[in-house]
C-alpha positions as a Markdown table, in Angstrom:
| # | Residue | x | y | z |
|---|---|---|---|---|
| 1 | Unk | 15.4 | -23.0 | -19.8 |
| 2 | Unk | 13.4 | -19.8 | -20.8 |
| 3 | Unk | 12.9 | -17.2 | -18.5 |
| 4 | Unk | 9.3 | -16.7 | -16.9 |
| 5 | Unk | 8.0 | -13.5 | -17.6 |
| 6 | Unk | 5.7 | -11.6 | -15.2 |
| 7 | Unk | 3.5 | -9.2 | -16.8 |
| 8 | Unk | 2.6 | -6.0 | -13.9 |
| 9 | Unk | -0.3 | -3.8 | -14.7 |
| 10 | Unk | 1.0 | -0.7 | -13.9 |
| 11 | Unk | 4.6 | 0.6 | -13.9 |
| 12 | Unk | 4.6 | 3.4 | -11.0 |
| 13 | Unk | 7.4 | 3.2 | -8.5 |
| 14 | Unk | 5.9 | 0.0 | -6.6 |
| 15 | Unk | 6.1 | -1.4 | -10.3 |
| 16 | Unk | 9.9 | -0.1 | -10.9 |
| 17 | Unk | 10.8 | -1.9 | -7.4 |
| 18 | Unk | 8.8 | -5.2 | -8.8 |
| 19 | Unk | 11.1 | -5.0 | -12.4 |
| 20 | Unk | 14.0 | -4.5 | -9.8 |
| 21 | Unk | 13.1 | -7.7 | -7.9 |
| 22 | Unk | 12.5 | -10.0 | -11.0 |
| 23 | Unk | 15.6 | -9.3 | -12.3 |
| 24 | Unk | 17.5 | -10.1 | -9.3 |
| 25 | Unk | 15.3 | -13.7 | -9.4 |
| 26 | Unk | 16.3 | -14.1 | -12.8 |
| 27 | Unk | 12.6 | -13.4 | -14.3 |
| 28 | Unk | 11.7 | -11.0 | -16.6 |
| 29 | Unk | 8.9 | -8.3 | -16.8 |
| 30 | Unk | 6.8 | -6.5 | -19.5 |
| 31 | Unk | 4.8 | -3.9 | -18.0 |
| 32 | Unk | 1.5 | -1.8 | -19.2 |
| 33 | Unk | 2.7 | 1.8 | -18.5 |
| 34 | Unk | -0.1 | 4.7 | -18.8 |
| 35 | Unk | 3.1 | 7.0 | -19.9 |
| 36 | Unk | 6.1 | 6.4 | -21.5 |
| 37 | Unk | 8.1 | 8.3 | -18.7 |
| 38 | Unk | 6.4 | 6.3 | -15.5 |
| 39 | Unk | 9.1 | 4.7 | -13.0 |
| 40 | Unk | 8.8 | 1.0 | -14.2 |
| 41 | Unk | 9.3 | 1.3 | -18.4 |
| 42 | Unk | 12.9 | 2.2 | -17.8 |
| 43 | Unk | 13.4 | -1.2 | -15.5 |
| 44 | Unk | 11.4 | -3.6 | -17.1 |
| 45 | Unk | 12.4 | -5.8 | -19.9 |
| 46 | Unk | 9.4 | -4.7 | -22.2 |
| 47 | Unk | 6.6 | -2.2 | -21.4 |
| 48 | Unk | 3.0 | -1.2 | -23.6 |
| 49 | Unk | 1.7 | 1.9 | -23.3 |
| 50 | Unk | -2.0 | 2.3 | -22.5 |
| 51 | Unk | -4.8 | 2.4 | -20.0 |
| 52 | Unk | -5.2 | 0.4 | -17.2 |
| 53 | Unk | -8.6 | -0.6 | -18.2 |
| 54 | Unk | -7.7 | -1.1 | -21.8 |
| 55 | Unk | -8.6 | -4.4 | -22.3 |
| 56 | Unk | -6.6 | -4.8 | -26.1 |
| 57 | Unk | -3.9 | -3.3 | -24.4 |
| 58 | Unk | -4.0 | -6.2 | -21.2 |
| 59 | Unk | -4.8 | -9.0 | -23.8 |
| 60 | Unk | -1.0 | -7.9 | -25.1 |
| 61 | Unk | 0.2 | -8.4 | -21.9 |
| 62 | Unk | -1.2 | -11.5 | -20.9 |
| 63 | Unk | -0.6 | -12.7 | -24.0 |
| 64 | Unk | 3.3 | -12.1 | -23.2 |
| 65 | Unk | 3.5 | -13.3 | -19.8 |
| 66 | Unk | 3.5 | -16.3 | -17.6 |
| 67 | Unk | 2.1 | -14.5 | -14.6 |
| 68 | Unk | -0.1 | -11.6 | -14.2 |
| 69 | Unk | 0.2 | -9.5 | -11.2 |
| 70 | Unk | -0.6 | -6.0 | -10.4 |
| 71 | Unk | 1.1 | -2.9 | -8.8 |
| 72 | Unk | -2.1 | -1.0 | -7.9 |
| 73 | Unk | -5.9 | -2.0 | -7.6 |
| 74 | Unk | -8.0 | 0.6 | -9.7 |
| 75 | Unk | -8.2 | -1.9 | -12.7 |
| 76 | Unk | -11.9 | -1.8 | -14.6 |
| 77 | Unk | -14.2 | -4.5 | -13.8 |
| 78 | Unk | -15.1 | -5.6 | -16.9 |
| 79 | Unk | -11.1 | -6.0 | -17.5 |
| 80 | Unk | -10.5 | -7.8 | -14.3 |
| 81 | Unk | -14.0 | -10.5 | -15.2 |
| 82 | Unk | -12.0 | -10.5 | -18.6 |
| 83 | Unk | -8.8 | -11.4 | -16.9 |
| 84 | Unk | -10.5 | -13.9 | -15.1 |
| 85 | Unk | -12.3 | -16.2 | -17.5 |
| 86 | Unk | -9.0 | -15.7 | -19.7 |
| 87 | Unk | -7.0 | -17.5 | -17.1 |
| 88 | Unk | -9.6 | -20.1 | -17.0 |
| 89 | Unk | -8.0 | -21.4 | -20.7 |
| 90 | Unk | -4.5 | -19.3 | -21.4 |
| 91 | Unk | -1.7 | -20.9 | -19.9 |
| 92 | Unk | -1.0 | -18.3 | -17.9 |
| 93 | Unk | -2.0 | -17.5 | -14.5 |
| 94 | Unk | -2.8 | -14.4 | -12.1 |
| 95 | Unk | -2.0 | -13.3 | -8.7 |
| 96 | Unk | -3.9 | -11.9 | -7.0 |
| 97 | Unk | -7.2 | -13.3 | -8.4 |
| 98 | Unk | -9.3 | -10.8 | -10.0 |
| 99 | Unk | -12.1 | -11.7 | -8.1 |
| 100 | Unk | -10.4 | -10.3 | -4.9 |
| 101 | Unk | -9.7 | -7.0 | -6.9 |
| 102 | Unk | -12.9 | -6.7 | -7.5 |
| 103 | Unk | -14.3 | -7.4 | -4.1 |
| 104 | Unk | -11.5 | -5.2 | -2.5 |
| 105 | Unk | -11.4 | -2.2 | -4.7 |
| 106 | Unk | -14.8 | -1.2 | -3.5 |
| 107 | Unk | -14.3 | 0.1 | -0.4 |
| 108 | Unk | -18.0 | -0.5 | 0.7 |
| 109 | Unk | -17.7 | -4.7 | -0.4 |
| 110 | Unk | -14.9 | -4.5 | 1.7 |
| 111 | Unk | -16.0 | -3.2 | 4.7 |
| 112 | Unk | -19.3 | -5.7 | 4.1 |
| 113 | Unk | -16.6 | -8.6 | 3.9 |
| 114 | Unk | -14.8 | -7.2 | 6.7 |
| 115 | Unk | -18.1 | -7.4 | 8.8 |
| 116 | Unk | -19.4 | -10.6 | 7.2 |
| 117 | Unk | -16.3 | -12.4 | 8.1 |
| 118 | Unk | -16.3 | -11.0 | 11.6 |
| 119 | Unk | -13.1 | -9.2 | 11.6 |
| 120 | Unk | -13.7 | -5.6 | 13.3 |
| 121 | Unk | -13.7 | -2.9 | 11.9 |
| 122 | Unk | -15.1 | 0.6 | 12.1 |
| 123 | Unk | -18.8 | 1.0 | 11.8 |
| 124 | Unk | -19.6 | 2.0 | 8.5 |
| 125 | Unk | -22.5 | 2.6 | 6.3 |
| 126 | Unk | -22.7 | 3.2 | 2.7 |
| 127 | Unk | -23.4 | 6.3 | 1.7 |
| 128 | Unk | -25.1 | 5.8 | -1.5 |
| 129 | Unk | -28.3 | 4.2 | 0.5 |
| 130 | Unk | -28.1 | 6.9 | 3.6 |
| 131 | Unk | -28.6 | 10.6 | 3.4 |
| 132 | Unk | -26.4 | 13.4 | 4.8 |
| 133 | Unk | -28.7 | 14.0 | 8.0 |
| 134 | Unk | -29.1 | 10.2 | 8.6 |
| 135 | Unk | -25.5 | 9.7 | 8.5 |
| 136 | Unk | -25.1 | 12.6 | 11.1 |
| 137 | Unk | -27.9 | 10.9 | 13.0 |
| 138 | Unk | -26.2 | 7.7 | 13.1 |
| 139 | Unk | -22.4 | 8.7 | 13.5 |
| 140 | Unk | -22.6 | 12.3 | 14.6 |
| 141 | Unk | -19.6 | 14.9 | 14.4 |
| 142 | Unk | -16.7 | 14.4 | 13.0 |
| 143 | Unk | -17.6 | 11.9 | 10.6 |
| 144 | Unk | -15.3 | 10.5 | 8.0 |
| 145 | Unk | -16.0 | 9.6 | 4.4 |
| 146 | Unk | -14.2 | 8.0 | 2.2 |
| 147 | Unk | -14.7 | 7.4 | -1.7 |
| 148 | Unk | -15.5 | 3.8 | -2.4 |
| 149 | Unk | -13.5 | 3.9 | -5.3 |
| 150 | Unk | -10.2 | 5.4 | -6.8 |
| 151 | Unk | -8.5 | 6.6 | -2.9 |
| 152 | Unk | -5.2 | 6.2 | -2.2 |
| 153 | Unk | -2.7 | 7.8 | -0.6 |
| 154 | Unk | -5.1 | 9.5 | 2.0 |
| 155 | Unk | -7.1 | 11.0 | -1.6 |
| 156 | Unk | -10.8 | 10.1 | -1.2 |
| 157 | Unk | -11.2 | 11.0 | 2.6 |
| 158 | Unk | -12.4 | 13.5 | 4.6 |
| 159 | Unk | -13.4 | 13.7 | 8.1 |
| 160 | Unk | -16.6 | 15.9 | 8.2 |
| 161 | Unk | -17.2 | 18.5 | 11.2 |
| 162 | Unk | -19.8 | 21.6 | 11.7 |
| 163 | Unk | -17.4 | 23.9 | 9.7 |
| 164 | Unk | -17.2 | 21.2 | 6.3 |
| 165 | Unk | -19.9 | 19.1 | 6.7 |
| 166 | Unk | -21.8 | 21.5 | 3.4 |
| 167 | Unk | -18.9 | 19.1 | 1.6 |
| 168 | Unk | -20.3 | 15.7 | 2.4 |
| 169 | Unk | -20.3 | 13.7 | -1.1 |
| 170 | Unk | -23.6 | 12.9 | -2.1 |
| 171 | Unk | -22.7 | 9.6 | -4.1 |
| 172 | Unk | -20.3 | 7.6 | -4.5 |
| 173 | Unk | -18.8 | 7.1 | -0.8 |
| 174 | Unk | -19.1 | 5.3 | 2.3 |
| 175 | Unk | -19.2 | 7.0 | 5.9 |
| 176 | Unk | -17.5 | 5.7 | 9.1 |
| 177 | Unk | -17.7 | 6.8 | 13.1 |
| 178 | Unk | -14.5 | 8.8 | 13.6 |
| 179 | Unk | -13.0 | 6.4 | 15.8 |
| 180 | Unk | -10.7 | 7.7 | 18.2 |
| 181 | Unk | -7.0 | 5.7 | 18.0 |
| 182 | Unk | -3.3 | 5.9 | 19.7 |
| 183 | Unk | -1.8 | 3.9 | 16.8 |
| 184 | Unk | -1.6 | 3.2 | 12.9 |
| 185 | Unk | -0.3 | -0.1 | 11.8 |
| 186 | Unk | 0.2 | -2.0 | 8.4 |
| 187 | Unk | 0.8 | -5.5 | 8.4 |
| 188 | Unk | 2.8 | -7.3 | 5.6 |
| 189 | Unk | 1.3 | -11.1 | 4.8 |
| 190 | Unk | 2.2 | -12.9 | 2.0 |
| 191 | Unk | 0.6 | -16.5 | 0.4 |
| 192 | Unk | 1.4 | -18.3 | -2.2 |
| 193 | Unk | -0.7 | -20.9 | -3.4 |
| 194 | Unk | -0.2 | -23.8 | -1.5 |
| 195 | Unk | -1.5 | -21.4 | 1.5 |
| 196 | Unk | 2.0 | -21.0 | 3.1 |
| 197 | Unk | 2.1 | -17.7 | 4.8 |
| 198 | Unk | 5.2 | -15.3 | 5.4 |
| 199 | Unk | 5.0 | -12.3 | 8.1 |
| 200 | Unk | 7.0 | -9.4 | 8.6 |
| 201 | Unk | 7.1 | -7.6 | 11.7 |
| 202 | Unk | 4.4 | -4.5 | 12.4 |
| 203 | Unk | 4.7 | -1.8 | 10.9 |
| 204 | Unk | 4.3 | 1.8 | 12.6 |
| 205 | Unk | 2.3 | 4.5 | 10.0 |
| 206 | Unk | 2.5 | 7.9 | 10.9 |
| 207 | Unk | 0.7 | 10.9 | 8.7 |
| 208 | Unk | 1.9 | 13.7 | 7.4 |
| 209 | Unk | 0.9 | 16.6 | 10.2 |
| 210 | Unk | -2.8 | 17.9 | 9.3 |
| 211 | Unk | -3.2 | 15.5 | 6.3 |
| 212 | Unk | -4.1 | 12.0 | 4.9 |
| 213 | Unk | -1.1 | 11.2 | 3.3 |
| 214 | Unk | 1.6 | 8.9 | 5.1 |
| 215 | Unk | 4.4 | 10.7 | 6.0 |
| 216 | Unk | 6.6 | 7.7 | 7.9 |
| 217 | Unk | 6.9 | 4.1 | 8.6 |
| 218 | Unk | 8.4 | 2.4 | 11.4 |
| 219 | Unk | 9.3 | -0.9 | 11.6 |
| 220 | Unk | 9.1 | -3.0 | 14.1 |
| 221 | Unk | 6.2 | -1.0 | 15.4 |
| 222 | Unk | 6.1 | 0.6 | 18.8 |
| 223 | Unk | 3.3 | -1.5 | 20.5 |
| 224 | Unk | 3.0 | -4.2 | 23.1 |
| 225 | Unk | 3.8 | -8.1 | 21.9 |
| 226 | Unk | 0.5 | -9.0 | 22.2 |
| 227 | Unk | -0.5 | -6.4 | 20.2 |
| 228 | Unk | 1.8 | -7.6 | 17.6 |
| 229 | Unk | 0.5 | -10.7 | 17.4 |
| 230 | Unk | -3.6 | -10.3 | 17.5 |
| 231 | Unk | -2.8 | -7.9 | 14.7 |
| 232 | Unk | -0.2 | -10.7 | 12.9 |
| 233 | Unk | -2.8 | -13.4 | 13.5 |
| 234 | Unk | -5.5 | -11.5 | 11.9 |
| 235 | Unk | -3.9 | -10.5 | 9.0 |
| 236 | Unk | -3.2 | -13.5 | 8.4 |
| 237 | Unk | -6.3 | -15.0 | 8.5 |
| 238 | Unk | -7.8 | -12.4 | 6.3 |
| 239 | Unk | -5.4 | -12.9 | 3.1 |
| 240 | Unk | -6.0 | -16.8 | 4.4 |
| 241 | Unk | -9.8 | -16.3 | 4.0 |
| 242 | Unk | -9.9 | -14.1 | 0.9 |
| 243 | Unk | -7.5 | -17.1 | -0.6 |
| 244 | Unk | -5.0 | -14.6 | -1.8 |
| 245 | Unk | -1.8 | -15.1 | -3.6 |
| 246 | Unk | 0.7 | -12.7 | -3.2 |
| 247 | Unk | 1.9 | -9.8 | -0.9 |
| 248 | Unk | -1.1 | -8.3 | 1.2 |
| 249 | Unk | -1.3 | -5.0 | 3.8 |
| 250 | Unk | -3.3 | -5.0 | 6.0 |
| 251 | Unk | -3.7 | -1.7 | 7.7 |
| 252 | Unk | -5.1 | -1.4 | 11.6 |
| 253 | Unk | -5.8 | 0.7 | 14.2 |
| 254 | Unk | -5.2 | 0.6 | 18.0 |
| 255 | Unk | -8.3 | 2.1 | 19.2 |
| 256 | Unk | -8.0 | 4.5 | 22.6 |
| 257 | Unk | -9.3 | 1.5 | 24.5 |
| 258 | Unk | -6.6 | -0.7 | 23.1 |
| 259 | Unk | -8.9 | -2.5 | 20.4 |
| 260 | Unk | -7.6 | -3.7 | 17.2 |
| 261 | Unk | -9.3 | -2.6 | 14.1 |
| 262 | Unk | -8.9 | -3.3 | 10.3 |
| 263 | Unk | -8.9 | -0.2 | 8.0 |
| 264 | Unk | -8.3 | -1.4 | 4.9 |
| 265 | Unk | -6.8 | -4.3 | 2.9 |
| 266 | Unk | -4.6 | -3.6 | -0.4 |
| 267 | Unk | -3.9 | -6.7 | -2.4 |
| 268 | Unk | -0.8 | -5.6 | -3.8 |
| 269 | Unk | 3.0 | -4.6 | -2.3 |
| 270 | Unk | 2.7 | -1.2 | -0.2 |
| 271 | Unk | 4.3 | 2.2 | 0.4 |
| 272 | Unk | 4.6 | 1.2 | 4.2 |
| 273 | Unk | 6.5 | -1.6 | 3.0 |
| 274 | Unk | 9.1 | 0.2 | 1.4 |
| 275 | Unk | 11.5 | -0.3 | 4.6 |
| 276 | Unk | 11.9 | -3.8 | 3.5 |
| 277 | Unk | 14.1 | -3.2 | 0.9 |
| 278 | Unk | 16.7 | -2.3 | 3.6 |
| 279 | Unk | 15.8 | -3.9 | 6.6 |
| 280 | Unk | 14.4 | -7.7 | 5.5 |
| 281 | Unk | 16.3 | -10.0 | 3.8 |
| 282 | Unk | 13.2 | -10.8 | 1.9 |
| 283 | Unk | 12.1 | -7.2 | 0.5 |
| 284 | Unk | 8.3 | -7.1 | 0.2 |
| 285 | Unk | 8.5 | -6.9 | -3.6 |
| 286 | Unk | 11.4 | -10.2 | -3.9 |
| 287 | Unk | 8.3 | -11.5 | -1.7 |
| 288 | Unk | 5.3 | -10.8 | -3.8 |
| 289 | Unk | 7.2 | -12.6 | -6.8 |
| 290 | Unk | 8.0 | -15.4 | -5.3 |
| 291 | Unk | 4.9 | -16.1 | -4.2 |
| 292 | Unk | 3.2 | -14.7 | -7.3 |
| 293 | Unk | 5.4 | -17.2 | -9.2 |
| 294 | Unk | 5.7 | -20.0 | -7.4 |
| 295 | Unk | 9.1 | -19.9 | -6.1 |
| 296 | Unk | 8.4 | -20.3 | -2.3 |
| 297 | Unk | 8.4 | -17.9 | 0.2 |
| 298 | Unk | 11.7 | -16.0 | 1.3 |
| 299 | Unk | 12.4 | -15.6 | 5.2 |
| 300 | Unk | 10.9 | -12.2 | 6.8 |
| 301 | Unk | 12.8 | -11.6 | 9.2 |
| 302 | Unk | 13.9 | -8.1 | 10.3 |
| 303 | Unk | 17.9 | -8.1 | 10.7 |
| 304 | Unk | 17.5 | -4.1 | 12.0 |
| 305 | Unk | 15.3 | -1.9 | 13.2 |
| 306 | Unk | 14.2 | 0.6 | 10.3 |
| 307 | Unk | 12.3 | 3.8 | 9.2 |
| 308 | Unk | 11.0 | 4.9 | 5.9 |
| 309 | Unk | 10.3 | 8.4 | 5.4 |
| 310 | Unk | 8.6 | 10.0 | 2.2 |
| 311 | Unk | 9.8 | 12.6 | 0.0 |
| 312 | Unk | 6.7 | 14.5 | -1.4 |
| 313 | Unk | 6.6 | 16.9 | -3.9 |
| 314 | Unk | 5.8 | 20.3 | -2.0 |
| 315 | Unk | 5.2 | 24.2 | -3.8 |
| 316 | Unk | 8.0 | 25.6 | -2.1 |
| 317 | Unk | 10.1 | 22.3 | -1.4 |
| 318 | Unk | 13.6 | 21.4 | -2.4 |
| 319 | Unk | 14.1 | 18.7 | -5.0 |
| 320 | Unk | 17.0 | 16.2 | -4.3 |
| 321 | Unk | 17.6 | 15.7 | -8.1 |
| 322 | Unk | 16.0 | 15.0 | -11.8 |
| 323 | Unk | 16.7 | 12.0 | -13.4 |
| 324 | Unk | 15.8 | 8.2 | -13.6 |
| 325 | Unk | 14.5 | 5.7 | -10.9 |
| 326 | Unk | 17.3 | 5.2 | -8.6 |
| 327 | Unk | 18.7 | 4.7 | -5.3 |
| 328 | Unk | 22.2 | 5.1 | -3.2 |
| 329 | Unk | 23.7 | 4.7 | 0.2 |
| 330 | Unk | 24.1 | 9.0 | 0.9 |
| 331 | Unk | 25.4 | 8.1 | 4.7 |
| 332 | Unk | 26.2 | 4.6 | 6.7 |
| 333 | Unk | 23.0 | 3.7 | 7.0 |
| 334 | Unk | 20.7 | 5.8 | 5.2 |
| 335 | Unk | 19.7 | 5.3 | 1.7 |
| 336 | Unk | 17.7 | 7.8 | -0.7 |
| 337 | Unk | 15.5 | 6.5 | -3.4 |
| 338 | Unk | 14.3 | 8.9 | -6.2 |
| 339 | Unk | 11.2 | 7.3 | -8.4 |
| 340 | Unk | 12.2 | 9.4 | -11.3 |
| 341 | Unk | 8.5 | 10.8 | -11.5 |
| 342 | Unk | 7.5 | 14.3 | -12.9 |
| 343 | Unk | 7.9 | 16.6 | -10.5 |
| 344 | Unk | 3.9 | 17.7 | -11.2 |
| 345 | Unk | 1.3 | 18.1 | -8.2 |
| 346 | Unk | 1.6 | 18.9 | -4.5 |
| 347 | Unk | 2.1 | 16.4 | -2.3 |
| 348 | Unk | 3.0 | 13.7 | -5.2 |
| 349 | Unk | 5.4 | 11.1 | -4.3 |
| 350 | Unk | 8.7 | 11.8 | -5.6 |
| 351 | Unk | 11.0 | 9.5 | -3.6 |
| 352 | Unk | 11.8 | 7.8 | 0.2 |
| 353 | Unk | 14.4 | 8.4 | 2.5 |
| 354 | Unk | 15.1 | 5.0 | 4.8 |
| 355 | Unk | 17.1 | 4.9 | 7.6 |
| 356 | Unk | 18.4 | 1.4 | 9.0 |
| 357 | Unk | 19.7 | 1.2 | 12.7 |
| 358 | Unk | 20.0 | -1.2 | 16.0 |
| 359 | Unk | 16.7 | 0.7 | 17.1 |
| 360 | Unk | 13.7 | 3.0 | 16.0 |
| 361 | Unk | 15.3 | 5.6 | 18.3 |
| 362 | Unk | 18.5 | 5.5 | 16.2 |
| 363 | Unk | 16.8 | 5.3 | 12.8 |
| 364 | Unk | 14.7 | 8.7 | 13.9 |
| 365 | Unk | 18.2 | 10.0 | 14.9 |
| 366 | Unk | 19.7 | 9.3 | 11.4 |
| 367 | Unk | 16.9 | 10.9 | 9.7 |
| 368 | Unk | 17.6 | 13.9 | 11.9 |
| 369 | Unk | 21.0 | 14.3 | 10.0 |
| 370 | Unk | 19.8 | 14.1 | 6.6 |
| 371 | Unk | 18.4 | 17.2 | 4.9 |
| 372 | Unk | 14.9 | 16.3 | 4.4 |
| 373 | Unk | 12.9 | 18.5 | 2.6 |
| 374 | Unk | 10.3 | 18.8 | 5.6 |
| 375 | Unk | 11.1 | 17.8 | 9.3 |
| 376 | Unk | 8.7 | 15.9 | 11.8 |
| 377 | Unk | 11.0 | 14.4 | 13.9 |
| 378 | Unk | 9.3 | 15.5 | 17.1 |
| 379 | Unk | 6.3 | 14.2 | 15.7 |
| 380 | Unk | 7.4 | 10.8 | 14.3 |
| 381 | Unk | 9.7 | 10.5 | 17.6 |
| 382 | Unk | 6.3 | 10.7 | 19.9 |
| 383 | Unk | 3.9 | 9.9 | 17.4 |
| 384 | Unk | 1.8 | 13.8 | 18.0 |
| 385 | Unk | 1.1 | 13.6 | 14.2 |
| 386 | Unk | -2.2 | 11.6 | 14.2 |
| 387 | Unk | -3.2 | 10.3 | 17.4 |
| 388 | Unk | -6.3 | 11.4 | 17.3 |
| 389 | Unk | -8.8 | 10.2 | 14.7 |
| 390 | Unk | -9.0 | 7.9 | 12.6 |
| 391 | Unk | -8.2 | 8.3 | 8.7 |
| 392 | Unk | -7.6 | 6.3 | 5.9 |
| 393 | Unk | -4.6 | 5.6 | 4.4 |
């Protein structure tokens, strides 16, 4: 029997982990890589070089695959309609819709369908239809704002006081009340298309000191049960709502009065999942094919307690290693996983360290004896790094 073959737009490291995945599941993969050196060509069984938003250059993928999916969410609209009406007639099918991509990857369609649906969520207001001094008037200061489109990995945001406020983006961006919070959270769900649902425990996000960009995740999360499971319950009904197929995170916040709020949703396998790969016997990106491909879902479990930690390229840093996407045990218990990116650009993601152990104590511990390239144990340990305001991640 022939092989199905999943075609991934994109071929980054969440991509790389993806080809990984198939292979073990007996699939194969053809990826649409932007540059012949990104983390996915060297995994998958066939690659094509070109833009995202090349549409000739998805036709050949789609043309080559069974199932469509995607590693990240900044695909052009007029490819994603294309997608769409394609799958319509092709025998071929893809997950997530492009319809959700579409809704989701606008950041201010998102917060609307956030609202509309009546999940909570920061007050927000898009800043396209408000000026700078109304938006003061409404939210005062610190503000944040946050590029509807293109964001990730805490790019696209910035929480505006008296000092920066002559920076406030004048198009293009939506503006939230800087909500004060005591936790982060992402939550894993995945579907598949006969609506079955999988969950994997919370997740604990902690940022990098004085920045955007996530520095650690901790799983299971360091909140109360009931906690746990308003935010598992939600998530779950928001990838049940949107009808999504595939793995979902939903990131949170635990406001300072102990309320739960939705950040953002990212229909695709996530860097605060990464920790799965170690500590589930379902890894998030196993996960996201099988339900992607109609295999049924995997079991979520968490057999230990488990951090993720990520290693970010830095001006005067130390760089484990060159060389190709890979991964090895360096100590019982602690793993090291090195994309195989160019080392170009501060604060680029270059690998993650992971730590597995019978508690988040001891996982914090075993990161402690491993010569990271930064340290914020104290920080992680107590969570000092971003209780405070809010941020997107």
């Amino acid at each position: 029997m022939k092989a199905m073959t999943v075609g991934v737009i994109g071929a980054g490291q969440l991509g790389a982990f993806l080809c990984e995945a198939a292979r073990n599941l007996g699939l194969k993969t053809i990826v649409l890589a932007q540059k012949p050196k990104d983390p996915a060509v060297a995994l998958a069984d066939e690659h094509i070089i070109g833009d995202l938003s090349d549409a000739s250059a998805i036709k050949s993928l789609r043309e080559r695959a069974d199932v469509v999916t995607f590693e990240r969410e900044d695909i052009g609209s007029d490819v994603l309609q294309e997608l769409d009406n394609a799958a319509e007639s092709d025998a071929y099918t893809v997950a997530p819709r492009p319809d959700i991509l579409r809704l989701l990857q606008d950041k201010a369609t998102q917060k609307q369908w956030l609202v509309t649906n009546g999940f909570p969520t920061a007050a927000f207001v898009d800043g396209d239809v408000c000026t700078r001094e109304q938006a003061v008037q409404q939210f005062g200061l610190p503000m944040v704002q946050k590029a509807k489109r293109g964001g990730f990995d805490g790019r696209g945001v910035q929480i505006l006081d008296e000092d920066s406020i002559d920076e406030y983006w004048t198009s293009g961006a939506l503006v939230e009340e800087c909500v004060s919070y005591t936790k982060e959270l992402s939550a894993l769900v995945a579907r598949d298309a006969s609506g079955n649902i999988a969950l994997y425990p919370m997740i604990e996000a902690i940022a990098k000191p004085g920045e955007q960009v996530l520095d650690c995740a901790l799983m299971p999360a360091r909140i109360s049960e009931s906690h746990s499971k308003q935010a598992l319950q939600m998530a779950a009904d928001i990838v049940t709502k949107l009808e999504g197929v595939g793995l979902f995170a939903i990131e949170m916040f635990i406001t300072a009065d102990g309320t739960l709020l939705v950040n953002e949703i990212s229909p695709r396998v996530h860097n605060t999942g990464h920790l799965t790969l170690q500590a589930s016997e379902t890894s998030q990106f196993t996960q996201h094919l099988r339900a992607v491909c109609g295999l049924g879902l995997g079991p979520s479990e968490q057999s230990v307690a488990a951090l993720c930690k990520n290693v970010l390229h830095e001006d005067d840093g130390k760089y484990y290693e060159d060389g190709p996407f890979a991964r090895r045990e360096v100590e019982p218990g602690v793993w090291f996983h090195w994309y195989g990116k160019e080392q170009l650009g501060k604060g680029r993601k270059l690998g993650h360290i992971s730590c597995t152990a019978d508690s988040v104590e001891k996982a914090i511990n075993l990161l402690e004896t491993f010569q990271a390239p930064a340290r914020h144990y104290d920080e992680i340990r107590h969570n000092k790094s971003r209780s405070g305001k809010v941020r997107a991640a």
